[in-house]
C-alpha positions as CSV (number, residue, x, y, z in Angstrom):
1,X,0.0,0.0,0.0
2,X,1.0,3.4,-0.9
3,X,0.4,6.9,1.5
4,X,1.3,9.7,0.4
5,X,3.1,12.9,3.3
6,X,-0.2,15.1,2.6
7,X,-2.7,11.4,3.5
8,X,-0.5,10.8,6.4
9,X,-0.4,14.2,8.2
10,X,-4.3,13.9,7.7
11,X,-4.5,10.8,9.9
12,X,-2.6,12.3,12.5
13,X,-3.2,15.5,12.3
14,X,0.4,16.7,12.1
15,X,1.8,19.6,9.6
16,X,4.1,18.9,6.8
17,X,8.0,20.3,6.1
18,X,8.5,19.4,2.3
19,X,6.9,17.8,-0.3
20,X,3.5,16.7,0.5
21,X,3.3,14.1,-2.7
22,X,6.4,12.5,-1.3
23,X,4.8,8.6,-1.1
24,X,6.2,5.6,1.3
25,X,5.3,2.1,1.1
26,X,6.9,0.7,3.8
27,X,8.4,1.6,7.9
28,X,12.0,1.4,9.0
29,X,13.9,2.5,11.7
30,X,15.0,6.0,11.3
31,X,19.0,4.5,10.7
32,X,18.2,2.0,8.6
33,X,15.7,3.7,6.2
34,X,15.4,3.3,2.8
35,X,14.2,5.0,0.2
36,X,9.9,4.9,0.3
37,X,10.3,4.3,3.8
38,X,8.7,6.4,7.1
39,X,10.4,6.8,9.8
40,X,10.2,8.7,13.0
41,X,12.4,10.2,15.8
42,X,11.3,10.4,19.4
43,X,14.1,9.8,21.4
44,X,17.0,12.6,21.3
45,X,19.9,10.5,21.3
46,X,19.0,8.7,17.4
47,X,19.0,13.0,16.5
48,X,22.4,12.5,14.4
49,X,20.1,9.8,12.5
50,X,17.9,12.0,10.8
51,X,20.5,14.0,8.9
52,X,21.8,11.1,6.8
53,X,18.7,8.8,6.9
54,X,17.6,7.6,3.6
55,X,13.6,7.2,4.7
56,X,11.6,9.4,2.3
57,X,9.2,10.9,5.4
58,X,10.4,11.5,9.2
59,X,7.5,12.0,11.9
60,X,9.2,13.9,14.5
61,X,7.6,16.0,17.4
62,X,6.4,19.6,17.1
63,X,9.3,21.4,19.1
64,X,11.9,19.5,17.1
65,X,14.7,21.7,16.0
66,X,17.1,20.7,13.7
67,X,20.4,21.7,13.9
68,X,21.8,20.6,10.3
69,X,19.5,20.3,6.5
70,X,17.8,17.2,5.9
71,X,16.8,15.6,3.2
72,X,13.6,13.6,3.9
73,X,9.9,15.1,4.1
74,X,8.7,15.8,8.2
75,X,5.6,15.8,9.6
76,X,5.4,17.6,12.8
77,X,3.2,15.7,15.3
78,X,2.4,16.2,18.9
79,X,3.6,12.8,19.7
80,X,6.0,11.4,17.0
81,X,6.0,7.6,18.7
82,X,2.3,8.0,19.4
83,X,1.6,8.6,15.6
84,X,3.6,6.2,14.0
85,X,2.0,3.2,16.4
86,X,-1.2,4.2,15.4
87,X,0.2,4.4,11.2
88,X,1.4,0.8,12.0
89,X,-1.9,-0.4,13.5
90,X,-3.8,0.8,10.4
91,X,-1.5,-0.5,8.4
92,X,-1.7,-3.9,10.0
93,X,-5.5,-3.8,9.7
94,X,-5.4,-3.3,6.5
95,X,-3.5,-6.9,6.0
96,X,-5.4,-9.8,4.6
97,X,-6.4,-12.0,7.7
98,X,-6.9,-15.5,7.3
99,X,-10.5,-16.9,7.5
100,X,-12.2,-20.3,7.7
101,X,-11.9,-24.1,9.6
102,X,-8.8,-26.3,8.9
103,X,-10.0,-29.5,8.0
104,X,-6.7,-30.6,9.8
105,X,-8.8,-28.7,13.2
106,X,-10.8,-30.7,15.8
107,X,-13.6,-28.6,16.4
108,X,-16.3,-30.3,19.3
109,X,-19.7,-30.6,18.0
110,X,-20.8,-28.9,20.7
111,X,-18.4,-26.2,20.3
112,X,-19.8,-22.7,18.4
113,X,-17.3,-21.1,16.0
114,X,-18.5,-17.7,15.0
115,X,-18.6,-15.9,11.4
116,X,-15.3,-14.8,10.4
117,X,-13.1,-16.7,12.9
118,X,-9.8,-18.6,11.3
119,X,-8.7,-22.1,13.3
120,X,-5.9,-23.1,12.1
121,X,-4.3,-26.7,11.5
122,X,-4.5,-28.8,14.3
123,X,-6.4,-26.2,16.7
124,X,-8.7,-28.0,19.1
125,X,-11.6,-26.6,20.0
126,X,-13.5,-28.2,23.3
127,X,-16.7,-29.0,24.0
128,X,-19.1,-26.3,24.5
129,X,-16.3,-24.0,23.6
130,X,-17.4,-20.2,22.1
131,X,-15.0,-18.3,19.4
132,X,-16.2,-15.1,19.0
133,X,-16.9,-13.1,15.4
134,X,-13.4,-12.6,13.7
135,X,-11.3,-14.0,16.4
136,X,-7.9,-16.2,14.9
137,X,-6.9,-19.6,16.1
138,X,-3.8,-20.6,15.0
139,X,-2.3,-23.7,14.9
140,X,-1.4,-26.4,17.5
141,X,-3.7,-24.0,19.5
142,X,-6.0,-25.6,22.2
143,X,-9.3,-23.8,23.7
144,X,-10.4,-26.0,26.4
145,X,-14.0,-27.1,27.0
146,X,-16.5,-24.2,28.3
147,X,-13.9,-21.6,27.0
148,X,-15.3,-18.3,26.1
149,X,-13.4,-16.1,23.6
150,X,-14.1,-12.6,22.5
151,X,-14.8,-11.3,19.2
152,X,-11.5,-9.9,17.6
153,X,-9.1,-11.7,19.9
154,X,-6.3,-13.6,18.6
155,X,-4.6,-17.1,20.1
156,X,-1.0,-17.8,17.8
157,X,0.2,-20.9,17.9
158,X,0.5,-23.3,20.5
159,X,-1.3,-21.4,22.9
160,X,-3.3,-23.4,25.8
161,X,-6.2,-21.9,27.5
162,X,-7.4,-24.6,29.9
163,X,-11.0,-25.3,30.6
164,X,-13.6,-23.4,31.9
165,X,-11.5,-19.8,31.6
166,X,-12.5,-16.8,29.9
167,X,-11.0,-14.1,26.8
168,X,-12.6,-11.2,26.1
169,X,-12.7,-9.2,23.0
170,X,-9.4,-7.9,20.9
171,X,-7.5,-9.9,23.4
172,X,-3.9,-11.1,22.1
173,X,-1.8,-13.9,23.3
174,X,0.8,-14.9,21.7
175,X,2.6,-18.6,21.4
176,X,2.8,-20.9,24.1
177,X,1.3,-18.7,26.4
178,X,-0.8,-20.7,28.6
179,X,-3.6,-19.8,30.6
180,X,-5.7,-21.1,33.5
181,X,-3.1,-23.9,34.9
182,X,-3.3,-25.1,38.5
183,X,-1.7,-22.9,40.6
184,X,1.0,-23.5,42.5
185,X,-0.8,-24.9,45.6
186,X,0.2,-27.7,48.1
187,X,-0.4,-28.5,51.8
188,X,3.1,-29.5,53.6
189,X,2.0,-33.2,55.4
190,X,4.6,-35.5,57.4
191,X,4.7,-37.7,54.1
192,X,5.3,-34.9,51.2
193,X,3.0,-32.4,49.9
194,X,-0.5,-32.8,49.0
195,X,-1.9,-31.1,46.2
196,X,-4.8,-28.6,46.9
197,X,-7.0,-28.6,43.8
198,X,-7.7,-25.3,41.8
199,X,-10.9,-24.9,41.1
200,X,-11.6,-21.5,40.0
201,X,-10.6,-20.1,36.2
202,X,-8.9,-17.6,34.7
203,X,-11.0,-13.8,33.5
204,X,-8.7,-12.0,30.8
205,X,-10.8,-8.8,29.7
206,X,-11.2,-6.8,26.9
207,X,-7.9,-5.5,24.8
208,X,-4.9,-7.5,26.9
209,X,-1.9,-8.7,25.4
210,X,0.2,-11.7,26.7
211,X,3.7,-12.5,25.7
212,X,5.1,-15.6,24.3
213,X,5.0,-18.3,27.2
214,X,3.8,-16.0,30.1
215,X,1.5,-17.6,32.0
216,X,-1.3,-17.0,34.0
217,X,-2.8,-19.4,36.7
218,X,-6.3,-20.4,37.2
219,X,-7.8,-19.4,41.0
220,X,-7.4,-21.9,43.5
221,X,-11.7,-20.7,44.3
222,X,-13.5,-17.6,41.9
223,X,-11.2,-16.1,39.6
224,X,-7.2,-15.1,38.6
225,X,-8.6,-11.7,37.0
226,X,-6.5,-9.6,34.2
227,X,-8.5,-6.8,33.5
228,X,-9.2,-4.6,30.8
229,X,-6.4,-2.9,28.7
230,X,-3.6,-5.1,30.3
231,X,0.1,-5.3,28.6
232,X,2.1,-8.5,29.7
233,X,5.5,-9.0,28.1
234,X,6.7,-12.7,27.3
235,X,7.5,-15.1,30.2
236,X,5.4,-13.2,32.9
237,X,4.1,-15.1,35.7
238,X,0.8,-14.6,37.2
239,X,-0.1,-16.9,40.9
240,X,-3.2,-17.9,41.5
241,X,-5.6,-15.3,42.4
242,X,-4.0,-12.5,41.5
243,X,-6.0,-9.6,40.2
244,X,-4.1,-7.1,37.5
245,X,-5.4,-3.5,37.3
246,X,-6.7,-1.7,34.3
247,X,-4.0,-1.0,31.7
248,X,-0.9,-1.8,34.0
249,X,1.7,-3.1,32.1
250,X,4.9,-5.9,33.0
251,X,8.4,-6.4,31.6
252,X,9.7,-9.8,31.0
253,X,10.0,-12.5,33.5
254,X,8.2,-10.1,36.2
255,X,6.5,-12.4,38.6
256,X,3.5,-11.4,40.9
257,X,2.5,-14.2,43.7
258,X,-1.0,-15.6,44.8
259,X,-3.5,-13.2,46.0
260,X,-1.8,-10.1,45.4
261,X,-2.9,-7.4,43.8
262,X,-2.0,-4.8,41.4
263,X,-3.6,-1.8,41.0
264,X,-4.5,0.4,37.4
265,X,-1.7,2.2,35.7
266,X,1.4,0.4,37.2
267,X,4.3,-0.4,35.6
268,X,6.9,-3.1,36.6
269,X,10.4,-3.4,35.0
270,X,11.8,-6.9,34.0
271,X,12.5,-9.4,36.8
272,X,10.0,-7.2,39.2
273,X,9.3,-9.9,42.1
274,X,5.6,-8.9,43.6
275,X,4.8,-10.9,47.1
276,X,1.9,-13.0,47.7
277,X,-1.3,-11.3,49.8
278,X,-0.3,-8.2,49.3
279,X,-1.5,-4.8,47.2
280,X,0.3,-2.6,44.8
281,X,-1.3,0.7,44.6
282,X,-2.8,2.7,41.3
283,X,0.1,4.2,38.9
284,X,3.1,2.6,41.2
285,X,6.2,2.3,39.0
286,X,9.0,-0.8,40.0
287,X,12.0,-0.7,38.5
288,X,13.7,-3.7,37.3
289,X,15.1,-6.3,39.1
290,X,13.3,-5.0,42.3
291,X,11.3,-6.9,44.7
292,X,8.2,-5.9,47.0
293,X,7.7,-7.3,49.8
294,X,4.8,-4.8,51.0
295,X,4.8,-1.5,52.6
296,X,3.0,1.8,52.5
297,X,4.6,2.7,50.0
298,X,3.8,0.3,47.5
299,X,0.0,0.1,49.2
300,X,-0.7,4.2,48.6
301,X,0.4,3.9,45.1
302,X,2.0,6.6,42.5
303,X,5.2,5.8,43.8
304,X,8.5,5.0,41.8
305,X,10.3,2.1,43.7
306,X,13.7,0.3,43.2
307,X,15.6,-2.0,45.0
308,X,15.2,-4.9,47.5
309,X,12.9,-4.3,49.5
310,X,11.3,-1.9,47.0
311,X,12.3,1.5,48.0
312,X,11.5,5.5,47.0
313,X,13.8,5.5,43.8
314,X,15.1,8.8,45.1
315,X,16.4,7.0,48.5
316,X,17.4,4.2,46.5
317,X,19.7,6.0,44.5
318,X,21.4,7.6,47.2
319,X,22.3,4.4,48.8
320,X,23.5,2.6,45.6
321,X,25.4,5.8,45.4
322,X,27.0,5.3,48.8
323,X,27.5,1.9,48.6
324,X,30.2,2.3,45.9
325,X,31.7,4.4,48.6
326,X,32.2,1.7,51.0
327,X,35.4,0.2,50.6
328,X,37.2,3.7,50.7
329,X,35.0,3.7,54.1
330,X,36.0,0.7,55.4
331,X,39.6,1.5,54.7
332,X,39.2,4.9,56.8
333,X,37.8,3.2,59.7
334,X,40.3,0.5,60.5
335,X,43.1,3.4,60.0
336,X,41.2,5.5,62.6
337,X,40.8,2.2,64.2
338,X,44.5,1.8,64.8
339,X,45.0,5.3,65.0
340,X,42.8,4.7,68.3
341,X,44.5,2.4,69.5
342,X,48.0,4.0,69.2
343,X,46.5,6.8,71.0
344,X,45.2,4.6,73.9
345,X,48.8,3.2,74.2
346,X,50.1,6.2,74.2
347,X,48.3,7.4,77.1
């Protein structure tokens, strides 16, 4: 598909710098573009890119001011990374999507397979199973008996969503994610551990995304909840009965532990360890590789936290700062050490 500078600042309503017939057929990143390529700069330090980049039109920010000439066509946009997400979505929809039963899938007869949906080779679909209008199986993907699935929603391959559990619409997840496994729950006897059964399900709402093998436990009773607008990067880990606020968002291999819960608007960095029976306030940030353990902080929400235990980033940052310091320290107390202990000899 073709667009030309003057059809793509109408979309998003930015303001052109150069020729407005200037046409692009394809994205790349602002260092390797080509020729009929759009690009876009949002972060500062790729600035030194845009002078030499080959990409017919650049989306940059409003208050962007170049320091040398450029070559390519701009369009000035409020939000440059905001604008060319929401070119690559259309493009994207634009794409032809697969439609129709594999005769390779196993569809139950009970099962109902909307208009629209795509299941792909080898797909299994349970008993009394519902795919919603449009939605995409792929293949070596398994929907369990009783599942529900939105319309819109997506499942690449290999993807296991265990019985009884529940997908909302325009929900993505992509392969070998699996959803609604036991959770992790035993009871320590004199003999070993016995396995306490997990009866509950799994409730992923409308517009969530779920990395590549992250997975998210069914409730040991009611319901492991991911709500509405969610964002989980690949090999997350969500404990049992765990319920995720509106459109917070994890890095890879964050892991948040039975019953807790996390509150809208939070954002946790890669590795982000998140104790069991606790909560995680609205808009709280966590750095990566940090762990919480509890605390007010964490509880009141719109806090930044590092470290471990999860700390005001501020305070945090002060300590790592003084901990680089502590050798030199050490080294200046065992010489006023001795010098101590000359003293007392002397005296």
């Amino acid at each position: 598909m073709t667009f030309t500078a003057e059809q793509i600042a109408a979309y998003v309503g930015g303001t052109i710098e150069g020729d407005a017939q200037t046409a692009v057929t394809t994205f790349a990143k602002i260092e390797e573009g080509v020729p009929g390529s759009l690009s876009f700069l949002a972060n500062p330090k790729y600035e030194h890119y845009i002078y030499a980049t080959k990409s017919s039109i650049v989306l940059v920010d409003k208050d962007f001011q170049p320091r040398e000439p450029i070559a390519a066509t701009l369009i000035r946009v409020d939000n440059a990374y905001a604008a060319v997400a929401s070119l690559m979505t259309l493009y994207q929809s634009a794409q032809t999507r697969k439609t129709g039963v594999s005769p390779l899938a196993s569809v139950a007869e009970t099962a109902t397979v909307n208009d629209d949906c795509y299941v792909g080779p080898y797909a299994v679909i349970g008993d009394n199973a519902v795919v919603g209008r449009g939605s995409s199986i792929y293949a070596h993907t398994v929907v369990g008996d009783g599942v529900t699935v939105g319309e819109g929603s997506v499942l690449y391959p290999n993807v296991t969503v265990y019985d009884g559990c529940k997908i909302g619409s325009r929900v993505v997840i992509h392969a070998g994610a699996v959803i609604g496994a036991d959770g992790f729950g035993f009871a320590p006897t004199e003999t070993g551990y016995d396995k306490i059964p997990q009866l509950g399900i799994v409730i992923i709402e409308d517009d969530v995304e779920i990395g590549a093998n992250t997975c998210v436990d069914r409730s040991t009773m009611g319901a492991t909840v991911i709500h509405k607008g969610v964002k989980l990067d690949n090999l997350v880990q969500i404990a049992h009965n765990v319920e995720v606020g509106c459109h917070t968002v994890m890095s890879s291999q964050a892991g948040v532990a039975g019953s807790a819960k996390v509150g809208e608007w939070c954002m946790l960095g890669g590795q982000v360890g998140i104790a069991g029976h606790i909560s995680i306030g609205d808009r709280t940030n966590v750095g990566a590789q940090s762990g919480v353990p509890g605390g007010n902080l964490a509880r009141r929400g719109g806090a930044t936290l590092m470290g471990y235990p999860a700390i005001d980033h501020r305070t945090w940052a002060r300590q790592s700062a003084a901990l680089k310091q502590l050798p030199d320290l050490a080294g200046e107390v065992a010489a006023l050490r001795r010098e101590i202990e000359e003293l007392k000899q002397r005296t």
